[in-house]
N, C-alpha and C positions, 0 to 999 in steps of 0.2 A: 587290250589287244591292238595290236599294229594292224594297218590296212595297205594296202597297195591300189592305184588308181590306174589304170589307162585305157588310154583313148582311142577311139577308133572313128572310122568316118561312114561306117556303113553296120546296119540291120545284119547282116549276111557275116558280118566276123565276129556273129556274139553267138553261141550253140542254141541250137531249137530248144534245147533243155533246160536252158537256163533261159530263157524266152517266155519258157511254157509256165515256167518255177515262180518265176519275178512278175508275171502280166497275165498271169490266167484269169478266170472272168471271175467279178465283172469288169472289169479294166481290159481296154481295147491294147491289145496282142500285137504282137511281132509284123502282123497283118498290114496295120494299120500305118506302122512306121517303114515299112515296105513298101506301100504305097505312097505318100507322102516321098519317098525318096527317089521312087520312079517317076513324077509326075511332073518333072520338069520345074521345079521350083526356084533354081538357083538365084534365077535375079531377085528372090523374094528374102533366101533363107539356104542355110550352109548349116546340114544335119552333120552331129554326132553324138558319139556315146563314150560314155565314162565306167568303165568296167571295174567294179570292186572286188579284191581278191585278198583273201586271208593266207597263211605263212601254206593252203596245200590245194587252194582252188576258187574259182569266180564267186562269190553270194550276193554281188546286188546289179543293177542298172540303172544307172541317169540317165536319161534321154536328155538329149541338148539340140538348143540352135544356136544358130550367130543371123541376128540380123540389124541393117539397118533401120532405126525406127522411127520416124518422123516424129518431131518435136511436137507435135499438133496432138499426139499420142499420150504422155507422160507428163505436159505440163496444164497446172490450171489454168482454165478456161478466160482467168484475168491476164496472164501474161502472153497468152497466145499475137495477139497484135505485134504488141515488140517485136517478140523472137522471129514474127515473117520481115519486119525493118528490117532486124541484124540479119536472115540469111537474104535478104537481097545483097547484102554488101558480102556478105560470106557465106556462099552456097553450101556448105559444109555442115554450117550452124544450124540446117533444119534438120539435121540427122544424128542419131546417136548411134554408135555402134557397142553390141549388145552381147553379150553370152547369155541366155538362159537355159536354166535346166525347166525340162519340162516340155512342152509340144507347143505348137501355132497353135492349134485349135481343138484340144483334147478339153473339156471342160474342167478335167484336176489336174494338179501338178502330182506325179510320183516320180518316188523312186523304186521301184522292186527291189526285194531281197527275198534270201531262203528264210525258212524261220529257224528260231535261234537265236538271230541273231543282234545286236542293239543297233536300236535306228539312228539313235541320237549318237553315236559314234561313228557309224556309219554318214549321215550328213555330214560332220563333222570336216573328217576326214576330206567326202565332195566337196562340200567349202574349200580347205584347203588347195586343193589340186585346183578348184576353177579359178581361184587370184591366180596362179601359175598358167594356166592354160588362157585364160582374159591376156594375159601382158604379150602371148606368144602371138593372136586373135588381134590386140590390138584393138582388144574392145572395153572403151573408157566406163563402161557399165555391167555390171553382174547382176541378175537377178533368177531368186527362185518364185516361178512364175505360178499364181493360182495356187498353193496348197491348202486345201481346209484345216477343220479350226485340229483335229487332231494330231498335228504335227508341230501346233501352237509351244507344246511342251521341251517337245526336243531340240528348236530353234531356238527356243531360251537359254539352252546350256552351251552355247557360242557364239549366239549373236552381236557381240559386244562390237562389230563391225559391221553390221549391217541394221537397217532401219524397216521398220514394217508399212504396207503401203495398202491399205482396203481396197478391195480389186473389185469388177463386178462380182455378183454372186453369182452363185449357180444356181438350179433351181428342179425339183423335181418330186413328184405325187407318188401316192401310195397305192397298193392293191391287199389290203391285209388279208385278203385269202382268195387272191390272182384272181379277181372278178368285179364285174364296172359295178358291179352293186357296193362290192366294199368301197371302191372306190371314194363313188356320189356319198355313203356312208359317213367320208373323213371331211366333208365340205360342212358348212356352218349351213343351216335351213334355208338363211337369205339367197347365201349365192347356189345353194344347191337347185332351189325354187330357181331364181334367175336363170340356169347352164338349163333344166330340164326344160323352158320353155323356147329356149334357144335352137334346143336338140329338135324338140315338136319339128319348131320350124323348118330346120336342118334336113328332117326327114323327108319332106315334101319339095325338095331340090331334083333339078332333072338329070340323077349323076349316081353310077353307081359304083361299088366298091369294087376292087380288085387288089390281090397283094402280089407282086413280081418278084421272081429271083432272075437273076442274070438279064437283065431286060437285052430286047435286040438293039441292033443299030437305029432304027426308025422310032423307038420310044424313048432312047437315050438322049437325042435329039429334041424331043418334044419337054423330056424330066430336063434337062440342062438348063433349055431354056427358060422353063419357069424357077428353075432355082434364079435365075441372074437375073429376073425379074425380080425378085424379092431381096438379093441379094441389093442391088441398085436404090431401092425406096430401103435399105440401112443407112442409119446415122453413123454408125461406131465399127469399122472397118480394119481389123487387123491382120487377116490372110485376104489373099484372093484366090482363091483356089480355080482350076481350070476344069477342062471338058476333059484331059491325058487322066489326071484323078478318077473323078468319076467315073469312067472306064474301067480303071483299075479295082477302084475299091467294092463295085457294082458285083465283081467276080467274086467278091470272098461271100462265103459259107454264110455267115453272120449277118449280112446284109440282105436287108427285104423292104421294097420300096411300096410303101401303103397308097394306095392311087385311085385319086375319082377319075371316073370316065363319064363324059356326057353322054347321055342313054342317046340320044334324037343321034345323034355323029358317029360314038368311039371314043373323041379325043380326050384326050387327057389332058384334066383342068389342075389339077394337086395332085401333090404329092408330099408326104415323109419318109425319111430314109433314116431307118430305124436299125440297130443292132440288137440282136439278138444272145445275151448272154448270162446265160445261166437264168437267177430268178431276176435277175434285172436286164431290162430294155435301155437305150441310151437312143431318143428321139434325136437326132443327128442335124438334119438339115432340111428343110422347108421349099416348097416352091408352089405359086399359087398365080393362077391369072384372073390378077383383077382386072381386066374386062369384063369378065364375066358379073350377072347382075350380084348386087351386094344380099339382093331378098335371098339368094342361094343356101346363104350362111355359110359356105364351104369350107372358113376357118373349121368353125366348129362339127362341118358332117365331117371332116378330117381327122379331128381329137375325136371323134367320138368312134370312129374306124381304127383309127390307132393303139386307143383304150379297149378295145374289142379284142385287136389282136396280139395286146401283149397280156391279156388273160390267157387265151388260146394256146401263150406260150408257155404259162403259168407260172409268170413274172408276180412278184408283189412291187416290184415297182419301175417307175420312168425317168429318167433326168433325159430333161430337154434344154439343158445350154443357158447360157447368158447371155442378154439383151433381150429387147421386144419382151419386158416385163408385163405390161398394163394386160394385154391379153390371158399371161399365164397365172400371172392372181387371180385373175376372174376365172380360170380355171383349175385353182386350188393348189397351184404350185406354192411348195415351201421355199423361203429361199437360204439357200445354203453359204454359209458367209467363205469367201477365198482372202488372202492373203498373199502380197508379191511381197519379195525379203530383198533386199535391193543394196548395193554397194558401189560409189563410183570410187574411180583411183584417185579423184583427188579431192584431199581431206576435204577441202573449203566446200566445193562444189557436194560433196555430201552431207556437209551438216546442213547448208541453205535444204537440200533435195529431203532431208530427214525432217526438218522445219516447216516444210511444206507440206509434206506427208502426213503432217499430225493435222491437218487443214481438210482434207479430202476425207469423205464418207460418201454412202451410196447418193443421199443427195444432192452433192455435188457430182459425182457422175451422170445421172439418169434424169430425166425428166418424171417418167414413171416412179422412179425409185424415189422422189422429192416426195410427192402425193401417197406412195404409201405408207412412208414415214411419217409422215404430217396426218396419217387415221392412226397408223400404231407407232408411237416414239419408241414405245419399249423395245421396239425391235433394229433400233439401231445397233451397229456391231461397234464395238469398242475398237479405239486407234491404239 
């Protein structure tokens, strides 16, 4: 079957229905890329969308960016030094200009479709149109960003131009019957024993729980700023998202910001901002003032508030994101292996980038991720 491809540059010229068809839960919705596009990005990232249509109506959605991405991003960590040499002489050189399918900061790469229909021709087909649409963009780089291992099949059946590249993982726990008891259940006795003595601790912190929807302007202030608190003590930096976002996205339905409050004050020391969808929760984003004493535990009176309330929801489970690993394995996160499919327009400069590719594993990303490979090998993901 033939496909037809086009493009658009806005959320707002794809139907709510085909919106609802292609990204209903648990995949973050029409919502999510609305915001993202109201929130002032532009010097970051240039949204659009790839609308797939058969010979009598739309069946899928791409989401795309175009951005530029700093060398410091995509190359290993050995040739990093050079490439700041060459862009002192060539400021250009520290930048690559990008198409991706997929979001800044979504933790999967999709495409939606209606069912029915084949994925793997479907892809197919996006591949196609993005070398077309990259040459018009101007962007010497293609990639499809973060896909888990389930699409591993269908990017086999046309990859012959593009290279596979291990991404961080993603990472996320269970509730086999929406309750912290199943939970602690799926942990091994060691670290279960270790999290419960954590929690004791946790308990006896001077901070109590609260869950917000639509927070005011006076706590929006207070959650912002501890998100950019934590944001800052990050290593591994790919969006920067602002305070115009979280305004934005604080209004949707789905959103509820899990939040300690210091008993002695009010204020508000943590928080997570978690989505709410369907049986899955998708823990979003973090914020936490360490000033406050470290005896608090408030990582963990946090997860343990979080896990509380995505029972509540009668979630069986949470993905919480990539990076800041060491903490979520001690918290019995799985990690989920991702995938970028990668293509530059010129041959040379992609077989070196394909060569290099086969070099790179979670090890070589993460710190964290080195150490827990080095307890289980087995769980290396294959290049």
């Amino acid at each position: 079957m033939s496909f037809e491809v086009k493009w658009v540059n806005s959320e707002s010229e794809i139907s709510p229905e085909l919106w609802e068809t292609c990204f209903a839960a648990p995949f973050e919705g029409r919502w999510w890329y609305q915001a993202l596009e109201l929130s002032s990005l532009q010097d970051q990232f240039t949204f659009l969308y790839a609308v797939v249509s058969d010979s009598s109506s739309p069946i899928a959605i791409a989401p795309a960016f175009v951005m530029n991405v700093p060398m410091r991003l995509v190359l290993p960590p050995p040739l990093i030094p050079l490439a700041s040499v060459i862009g002192y002489v060539f400021p250009s050189a520290l930048y690559q200009r990008t198409l991706f399918i997929g979001s800044p900061c979504s933790d999967e790469g999709r495409v939606g479709m209606i069912t029915g229909v084949n994925r793997a021709d479907v892809l197919r087909c996006v591949n196609q149109a993005m070398e077309l649409q990259a040459k018009k963009l101007n962007a010497s780089m293609r990639v499809w960003k973060d896909f888990p291992q389930d699409y591993a099949a269908d990017f086999s059946a046309f990859t012959s131009n593009l290279f596979p590249l291990v991404s961080f993982p993603g990472t996320v726990v269970t509730l086999p019957d929406a309750t912290k008891e199943s939970y602690l259940a799926t942990l091994k006795s060691s670290r279960r024993n270790k999290l419960n003595k954590k929690l004791r601790l946790a308990a006896e912190s001077p901070v109590d729980v609260e869950v917000l929807q639509q927070p005011n302007k006076t706590a929006m202030d207070v959650l912002f700023s501890l998100f950019w608190q934590t944001y800052e003590k990050g290593t591994t930096k790919f969006e920067r998202l602002n305070r115009q976002f979280f305004d934005l996205i604080a209004h949707e339905k789905h959103a509820h910001f899990i939040v300690l409050r210091e008993r002695s004050s009010g204020n508000i020391v943590a928080f997570m901002l978690c989505f709410a969808l369907g049986q899955h929760v998708i823990n979003k984003f973090i914020g936490i003032d360490y000033k406050k004493p470290k005896e608090w535990f408030l990582y963990f009176k946090l997860w343990e508030a979080a896990v509380d309330w995505t029972a509540s929801q009668q979630a069986k489970s949470m993905q919480s994101g990539q990076t800041g690993y060491a903490p979520k394995i001690e918290l019995g996160h799985e990690l989920v292996p991702l995938t970028n499919y990668c293509a530059h327009k010129n041959p040379l400069i992609n077989w070196v980038y394909a060569k290099m590719a086969k070099t790179i594993n979670w090890d070589v990303l993460d710190e964290d991720l080195a150490a827990y490979l080095k307890a289980y090998p087995d769980k290396k993901p294959k290049n």
